[in-house]
DOTORZA-938714 format. One record per atom (N, C-alpha, C): z, x negated, y negated; atom name; residue number from 1. Coordinates in steps of 0.05 Angstrom, whole numbers, plus 32768, in hexadecimal, padded with zeros to 4 digits. Each point is the difference from the previous one (the first is absolute). Layout:
// DOTORZA-938714
     z     x     y  atome  num
     Z     X     Y     CA  NUM
...
END
This chain:
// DOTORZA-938714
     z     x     y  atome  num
  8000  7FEF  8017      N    1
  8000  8011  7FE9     CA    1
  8000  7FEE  7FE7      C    1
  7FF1  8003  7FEC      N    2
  7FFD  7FFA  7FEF     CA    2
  8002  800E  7FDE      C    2
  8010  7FF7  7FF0      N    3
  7FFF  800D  7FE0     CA    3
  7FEE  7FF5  7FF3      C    3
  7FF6  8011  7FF0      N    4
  7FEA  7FF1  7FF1     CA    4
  8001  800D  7FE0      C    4
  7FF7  7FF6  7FEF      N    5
  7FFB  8014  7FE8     CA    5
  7FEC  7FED  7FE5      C    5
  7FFB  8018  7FEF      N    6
  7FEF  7FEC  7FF0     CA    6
  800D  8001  7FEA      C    6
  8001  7FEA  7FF3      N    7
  8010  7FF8  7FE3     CA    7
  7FEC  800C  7FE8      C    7
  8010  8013  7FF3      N    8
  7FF0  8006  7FE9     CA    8
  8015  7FED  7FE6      C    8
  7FEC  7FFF  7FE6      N    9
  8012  7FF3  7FEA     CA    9
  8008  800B  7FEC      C    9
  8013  8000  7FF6      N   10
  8009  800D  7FE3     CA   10
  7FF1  7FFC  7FE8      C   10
  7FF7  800E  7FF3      N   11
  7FFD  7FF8  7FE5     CA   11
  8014  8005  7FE0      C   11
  7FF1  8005  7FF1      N   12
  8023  8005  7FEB     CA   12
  7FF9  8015  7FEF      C   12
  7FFD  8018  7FFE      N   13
  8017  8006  800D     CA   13
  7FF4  8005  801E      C   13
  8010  8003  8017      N   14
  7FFD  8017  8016     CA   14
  7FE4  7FEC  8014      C   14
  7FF6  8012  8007      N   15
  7FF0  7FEE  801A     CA   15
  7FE3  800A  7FF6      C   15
  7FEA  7FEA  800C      N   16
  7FEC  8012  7FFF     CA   16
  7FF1  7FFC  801B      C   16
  8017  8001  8011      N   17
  7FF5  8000  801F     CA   17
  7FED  7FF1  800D      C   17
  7FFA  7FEB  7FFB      N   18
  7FEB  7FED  8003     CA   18
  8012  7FEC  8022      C   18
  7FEB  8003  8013      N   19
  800D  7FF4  801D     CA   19
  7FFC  7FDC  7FFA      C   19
  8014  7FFD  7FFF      N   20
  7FFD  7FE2  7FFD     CA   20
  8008  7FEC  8014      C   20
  800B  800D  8016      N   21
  8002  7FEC  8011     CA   21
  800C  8019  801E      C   21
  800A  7FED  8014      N   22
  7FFC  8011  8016     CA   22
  8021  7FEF  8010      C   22
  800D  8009  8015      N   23
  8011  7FF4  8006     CA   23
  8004  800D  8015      C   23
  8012  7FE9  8015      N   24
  800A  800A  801D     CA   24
  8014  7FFB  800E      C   24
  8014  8011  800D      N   25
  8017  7FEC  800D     CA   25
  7FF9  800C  801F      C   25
  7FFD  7FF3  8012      N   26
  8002  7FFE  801E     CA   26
  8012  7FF8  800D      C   26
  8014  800E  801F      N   27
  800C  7FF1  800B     CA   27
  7FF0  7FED  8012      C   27
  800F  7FEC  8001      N   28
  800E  7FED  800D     CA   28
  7FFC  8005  8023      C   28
  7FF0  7FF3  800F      N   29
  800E  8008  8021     CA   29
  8016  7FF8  8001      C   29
  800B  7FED  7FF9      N   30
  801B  7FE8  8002     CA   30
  8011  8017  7FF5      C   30
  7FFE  800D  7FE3      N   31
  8010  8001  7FE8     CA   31
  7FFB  7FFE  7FE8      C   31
  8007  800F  7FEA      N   32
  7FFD  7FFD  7FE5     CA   32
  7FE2  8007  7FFF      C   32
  7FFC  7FF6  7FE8      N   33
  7FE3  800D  7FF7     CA   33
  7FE9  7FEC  7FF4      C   33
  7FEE  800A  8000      N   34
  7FE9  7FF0  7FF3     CA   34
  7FF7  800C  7FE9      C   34
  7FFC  7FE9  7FE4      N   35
  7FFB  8012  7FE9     CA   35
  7FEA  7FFA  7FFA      C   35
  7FF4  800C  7FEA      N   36
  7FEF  7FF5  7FF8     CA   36
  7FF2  800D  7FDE      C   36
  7FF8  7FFF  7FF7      N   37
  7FFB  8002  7FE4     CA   37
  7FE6  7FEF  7FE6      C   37
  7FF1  8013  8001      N   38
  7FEA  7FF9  7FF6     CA   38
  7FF1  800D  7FE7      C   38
  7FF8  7FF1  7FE7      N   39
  8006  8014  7FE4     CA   39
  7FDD  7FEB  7FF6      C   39
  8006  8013  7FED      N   40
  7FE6  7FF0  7FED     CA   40
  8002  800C  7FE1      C   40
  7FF7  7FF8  7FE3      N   41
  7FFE  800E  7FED     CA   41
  8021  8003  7FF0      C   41
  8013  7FE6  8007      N   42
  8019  800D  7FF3     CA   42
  7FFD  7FE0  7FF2      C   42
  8018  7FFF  7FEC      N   43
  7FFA  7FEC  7FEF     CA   43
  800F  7FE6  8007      C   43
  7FEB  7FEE  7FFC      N   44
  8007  7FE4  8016     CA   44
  8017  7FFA  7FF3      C   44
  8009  7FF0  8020      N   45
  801F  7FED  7FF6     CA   45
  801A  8011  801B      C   45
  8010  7FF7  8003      N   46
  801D  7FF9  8011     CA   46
  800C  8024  7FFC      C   46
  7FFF  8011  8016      N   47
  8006  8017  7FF6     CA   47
  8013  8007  8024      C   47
  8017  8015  7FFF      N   48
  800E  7FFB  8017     CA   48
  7FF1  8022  8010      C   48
  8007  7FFF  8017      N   49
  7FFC  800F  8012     CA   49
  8017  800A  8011      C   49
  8003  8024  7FFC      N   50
  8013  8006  8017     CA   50
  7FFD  801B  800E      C   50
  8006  7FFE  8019      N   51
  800A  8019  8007     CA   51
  800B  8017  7FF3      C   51
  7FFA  8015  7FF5      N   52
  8021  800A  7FF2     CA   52
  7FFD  801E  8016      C   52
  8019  800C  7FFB      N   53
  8012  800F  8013     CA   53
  7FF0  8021  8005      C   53
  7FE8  8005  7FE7      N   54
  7FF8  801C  8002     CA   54
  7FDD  8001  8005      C   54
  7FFF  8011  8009      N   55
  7FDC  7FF7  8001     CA   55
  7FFB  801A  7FF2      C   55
  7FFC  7FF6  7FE6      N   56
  7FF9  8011  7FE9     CA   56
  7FFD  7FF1  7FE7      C   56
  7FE3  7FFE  7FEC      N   57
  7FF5  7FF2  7FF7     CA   57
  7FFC  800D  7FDE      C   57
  8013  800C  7FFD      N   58
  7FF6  8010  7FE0     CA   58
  8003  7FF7  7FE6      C   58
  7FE4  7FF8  7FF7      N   59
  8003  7FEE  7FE9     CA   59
  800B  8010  7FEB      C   59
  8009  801C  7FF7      N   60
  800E  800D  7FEF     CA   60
  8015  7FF3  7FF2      C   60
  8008  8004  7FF1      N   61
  801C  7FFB  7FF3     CA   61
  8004  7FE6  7FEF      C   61
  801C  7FFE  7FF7      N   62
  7FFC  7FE5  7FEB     CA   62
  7FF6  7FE9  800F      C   62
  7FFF  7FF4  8022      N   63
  8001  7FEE  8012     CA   63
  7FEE  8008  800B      C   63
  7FEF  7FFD  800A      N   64
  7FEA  7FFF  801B     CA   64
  8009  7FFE  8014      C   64
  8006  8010  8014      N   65
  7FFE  8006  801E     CA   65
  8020  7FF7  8002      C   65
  8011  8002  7FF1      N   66
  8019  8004  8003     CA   66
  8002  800E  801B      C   66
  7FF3  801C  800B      N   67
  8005  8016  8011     CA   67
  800B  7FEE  801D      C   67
  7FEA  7FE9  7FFF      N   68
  8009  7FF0  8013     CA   68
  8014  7FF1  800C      C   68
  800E  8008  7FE7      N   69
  801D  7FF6  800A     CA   69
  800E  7FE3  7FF8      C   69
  8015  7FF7  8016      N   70
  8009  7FE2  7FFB     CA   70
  7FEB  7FF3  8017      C   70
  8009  7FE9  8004      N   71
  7FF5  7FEC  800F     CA   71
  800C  800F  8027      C   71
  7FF0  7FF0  800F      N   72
  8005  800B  801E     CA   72
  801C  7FF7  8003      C   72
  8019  8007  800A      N   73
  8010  7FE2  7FFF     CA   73
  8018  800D  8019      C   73
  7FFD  8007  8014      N   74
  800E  800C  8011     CA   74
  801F  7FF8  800A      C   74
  7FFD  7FE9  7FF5      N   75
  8016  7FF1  8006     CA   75
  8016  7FF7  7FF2      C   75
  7FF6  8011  7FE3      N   76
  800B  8000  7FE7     CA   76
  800B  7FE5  7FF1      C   76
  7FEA  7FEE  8007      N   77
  8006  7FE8  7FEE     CA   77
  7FFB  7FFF  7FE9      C   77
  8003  7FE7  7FF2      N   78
  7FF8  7FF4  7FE3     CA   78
  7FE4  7FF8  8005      C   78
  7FFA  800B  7FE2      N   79
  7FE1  7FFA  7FF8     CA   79
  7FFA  7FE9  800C      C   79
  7FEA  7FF7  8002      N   80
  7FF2  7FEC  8010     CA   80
  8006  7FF7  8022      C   80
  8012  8011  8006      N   81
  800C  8005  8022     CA   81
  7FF5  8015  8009      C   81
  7FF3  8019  7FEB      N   82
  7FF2  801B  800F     CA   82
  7FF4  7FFA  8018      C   82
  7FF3  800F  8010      N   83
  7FF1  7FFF  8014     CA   83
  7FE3  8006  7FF2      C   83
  8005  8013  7FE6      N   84
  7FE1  7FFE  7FF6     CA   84
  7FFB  7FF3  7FE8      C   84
  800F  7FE7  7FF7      N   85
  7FFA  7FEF  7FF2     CA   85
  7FEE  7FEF  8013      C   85
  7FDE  7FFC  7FEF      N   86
  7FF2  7FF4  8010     CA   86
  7FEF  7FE7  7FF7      C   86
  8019  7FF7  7FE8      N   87
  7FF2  7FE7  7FF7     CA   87
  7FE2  8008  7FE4      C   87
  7FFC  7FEF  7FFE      N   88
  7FE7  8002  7FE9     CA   88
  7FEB  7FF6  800A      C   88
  7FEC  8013  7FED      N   89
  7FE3  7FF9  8009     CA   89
  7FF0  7FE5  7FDF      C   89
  7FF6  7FF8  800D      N   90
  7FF0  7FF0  7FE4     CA   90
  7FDF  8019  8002      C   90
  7FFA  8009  7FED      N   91
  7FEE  8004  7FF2     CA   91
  7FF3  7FEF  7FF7      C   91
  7FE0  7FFD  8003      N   92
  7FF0  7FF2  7FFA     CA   92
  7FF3  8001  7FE6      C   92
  7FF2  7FE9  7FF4      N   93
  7FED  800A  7FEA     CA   93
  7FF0  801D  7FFC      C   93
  7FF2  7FFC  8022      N   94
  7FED  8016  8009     CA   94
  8013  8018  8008      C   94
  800F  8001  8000      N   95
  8015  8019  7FFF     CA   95
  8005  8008  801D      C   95
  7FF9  7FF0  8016      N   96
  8002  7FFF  801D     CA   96
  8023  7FF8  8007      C   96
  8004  8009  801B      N   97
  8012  7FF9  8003     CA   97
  8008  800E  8029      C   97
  8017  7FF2  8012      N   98
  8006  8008  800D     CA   98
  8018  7FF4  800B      C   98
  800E  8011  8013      N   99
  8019  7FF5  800D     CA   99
  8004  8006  801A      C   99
  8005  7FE9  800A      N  100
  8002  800C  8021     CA  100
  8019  7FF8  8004      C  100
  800F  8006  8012      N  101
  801E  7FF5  800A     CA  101
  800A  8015  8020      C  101
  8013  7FF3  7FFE      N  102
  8010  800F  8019     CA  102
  801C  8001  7FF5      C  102
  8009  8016  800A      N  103
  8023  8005  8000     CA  103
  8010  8009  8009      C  103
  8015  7FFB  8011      N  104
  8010  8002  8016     CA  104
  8010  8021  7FE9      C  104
  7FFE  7FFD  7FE9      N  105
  8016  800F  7FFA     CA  105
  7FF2  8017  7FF4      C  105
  7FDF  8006  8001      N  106
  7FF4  8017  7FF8     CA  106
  7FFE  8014  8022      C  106
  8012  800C  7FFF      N  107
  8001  8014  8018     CA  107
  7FE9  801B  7FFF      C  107
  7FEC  7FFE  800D      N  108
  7FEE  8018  7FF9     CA  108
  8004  8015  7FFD      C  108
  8016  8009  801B      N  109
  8009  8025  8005     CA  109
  800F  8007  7FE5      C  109
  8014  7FE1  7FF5      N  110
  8013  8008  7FEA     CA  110
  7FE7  800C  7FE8      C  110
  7FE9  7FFD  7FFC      N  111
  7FEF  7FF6  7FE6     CA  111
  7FF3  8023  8009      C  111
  8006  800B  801B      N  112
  7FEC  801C  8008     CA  112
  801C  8015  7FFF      C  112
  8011  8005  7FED      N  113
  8016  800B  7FFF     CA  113
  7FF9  8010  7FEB      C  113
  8011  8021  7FF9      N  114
  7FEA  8016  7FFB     CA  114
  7FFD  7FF6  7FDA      C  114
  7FFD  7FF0  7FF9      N  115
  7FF7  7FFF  7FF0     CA  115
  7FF3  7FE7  7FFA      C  115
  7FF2  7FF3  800D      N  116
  7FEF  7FEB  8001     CA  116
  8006  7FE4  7FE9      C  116
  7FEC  7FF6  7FFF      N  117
  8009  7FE5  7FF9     CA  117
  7FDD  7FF5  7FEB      C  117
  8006  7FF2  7FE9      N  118
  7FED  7FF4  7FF5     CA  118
  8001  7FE8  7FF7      C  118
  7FE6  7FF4  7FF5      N  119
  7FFD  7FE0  8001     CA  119
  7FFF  8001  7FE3      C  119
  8011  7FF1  7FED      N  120
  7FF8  8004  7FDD     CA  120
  7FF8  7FDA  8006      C  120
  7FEF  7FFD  7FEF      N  121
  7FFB  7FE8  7FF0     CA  121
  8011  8001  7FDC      C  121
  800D  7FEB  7FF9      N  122
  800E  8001  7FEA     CA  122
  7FF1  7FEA  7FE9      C  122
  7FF7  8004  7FEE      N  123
  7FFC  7FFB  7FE7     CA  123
  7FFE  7FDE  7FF5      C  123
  8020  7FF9  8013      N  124
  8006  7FDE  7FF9     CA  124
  8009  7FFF  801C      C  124
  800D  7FDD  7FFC      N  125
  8002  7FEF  8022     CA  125
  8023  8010  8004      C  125
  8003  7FFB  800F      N  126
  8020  800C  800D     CA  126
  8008  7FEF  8009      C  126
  8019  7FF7  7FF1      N  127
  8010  7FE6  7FF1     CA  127
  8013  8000  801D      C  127
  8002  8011  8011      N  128
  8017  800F  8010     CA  128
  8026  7FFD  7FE7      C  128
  7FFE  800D  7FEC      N  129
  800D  7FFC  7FF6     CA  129
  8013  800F  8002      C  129
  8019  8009  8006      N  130
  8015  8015  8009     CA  130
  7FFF  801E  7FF4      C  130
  7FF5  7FFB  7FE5      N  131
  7FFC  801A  7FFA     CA  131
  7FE6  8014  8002      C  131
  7FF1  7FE8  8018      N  132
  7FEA  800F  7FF7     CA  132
  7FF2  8000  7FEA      C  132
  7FF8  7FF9  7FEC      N  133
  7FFA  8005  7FEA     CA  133
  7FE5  7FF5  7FF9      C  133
  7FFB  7FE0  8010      N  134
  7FE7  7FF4  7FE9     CA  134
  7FE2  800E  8010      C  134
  7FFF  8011  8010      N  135
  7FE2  7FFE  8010     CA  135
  7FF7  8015  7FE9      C  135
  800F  8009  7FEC      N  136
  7FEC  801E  7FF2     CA  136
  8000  8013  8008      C  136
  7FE8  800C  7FEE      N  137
  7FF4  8016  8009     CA  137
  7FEF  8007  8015      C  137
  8004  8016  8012      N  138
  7FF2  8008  8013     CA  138
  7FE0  8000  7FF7      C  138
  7FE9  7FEB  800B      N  139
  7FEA  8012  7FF3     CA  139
  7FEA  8001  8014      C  139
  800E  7FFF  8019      N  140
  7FEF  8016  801A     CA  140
  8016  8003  8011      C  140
  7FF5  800C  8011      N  141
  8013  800E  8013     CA  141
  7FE7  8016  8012      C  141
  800E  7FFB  801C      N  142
  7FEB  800F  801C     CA  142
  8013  8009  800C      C  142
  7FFC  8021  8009      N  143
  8013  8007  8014     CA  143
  7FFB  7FF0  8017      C  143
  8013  7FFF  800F      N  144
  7FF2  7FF4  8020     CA  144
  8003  801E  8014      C  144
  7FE5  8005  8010      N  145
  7FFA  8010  800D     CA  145
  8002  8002  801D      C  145
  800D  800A  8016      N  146
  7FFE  7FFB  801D     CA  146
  7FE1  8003  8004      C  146
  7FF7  7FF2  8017      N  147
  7FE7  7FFD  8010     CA  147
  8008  8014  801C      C  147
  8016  8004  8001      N  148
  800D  800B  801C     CA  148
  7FE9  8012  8010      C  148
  7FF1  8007  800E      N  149
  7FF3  800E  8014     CA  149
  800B  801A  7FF1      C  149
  7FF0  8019  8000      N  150
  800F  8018  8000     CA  150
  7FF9  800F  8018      C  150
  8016  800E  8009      N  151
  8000  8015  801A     CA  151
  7FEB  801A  7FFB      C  151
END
């Protein structure tokens, strides 16, 4: 089984829905999961990547895609200990970009719980600083979707 979703980006105000990138978490035969994350068209340079806790993407309000919640973090650690803190991407000149990884601590079934789970890209690099604070503003975000077979 596989999540998947496509990253749309914010604009200012509010969104203008434009798919900018695409993303995926897979288990593991062993364990844990396989990620992955792939964007184009956002503005080059060191910007952070995470899991967060709702798979709901609504660029409305003073914040973009706030709906989505906090970061994945099941285990209720400190910032940069989440399970869906996922490190930073570098952005290119050409506005390309991707990330692949594995993680013992992204649990799939937890991420297919009744209110799903999404991938935001943030604005600046993610300092892992305790308060949270330096990655910015949200300015994409993808629900992630089950692949699951239906009956």
């Amino acid at each position: 089984m596989i999540e998947w979703g496509h990253i749309a980006r914010s604009g200012n105000p509010g969104t203008d829905g434009t798919v900018v990138g695409v993303a995926f978490i897979g288990a593991l035969p062993g364990g844990g999961s396989a990620i992955g994350v792939a964007a184009m068209g956002l503005e080059a340079g060191e910007h952070g990547v995470h899991i967060h806790e709702t798979g709901a993407c609504d660029p409305a309000g003073e914040k973009a895609f706030t709906s989505a919640g906090g970061h994945y973090n099941p285990t209720k650690t400190e910032h940069g200990e989440h399970a869906g803190d996922l490190g930073n991407i570098t952005i290119t000149a050409d506005s390309l970009m991707s990330l692949e990884l594995s993680s013992d601590a992204v649990v799939l079934c937890e991420l297919l719980d009744g209110d799903g789970a999404a991938i935001v890209i943030h604005a600046s690099e993610d300092l892992n600083d305790a308060e949270g604070t330096s990655y910015g503003a949200r300015i994409a975000c993808g629900v992630l979707t089950s692949t699951a077979p239906t009956t």
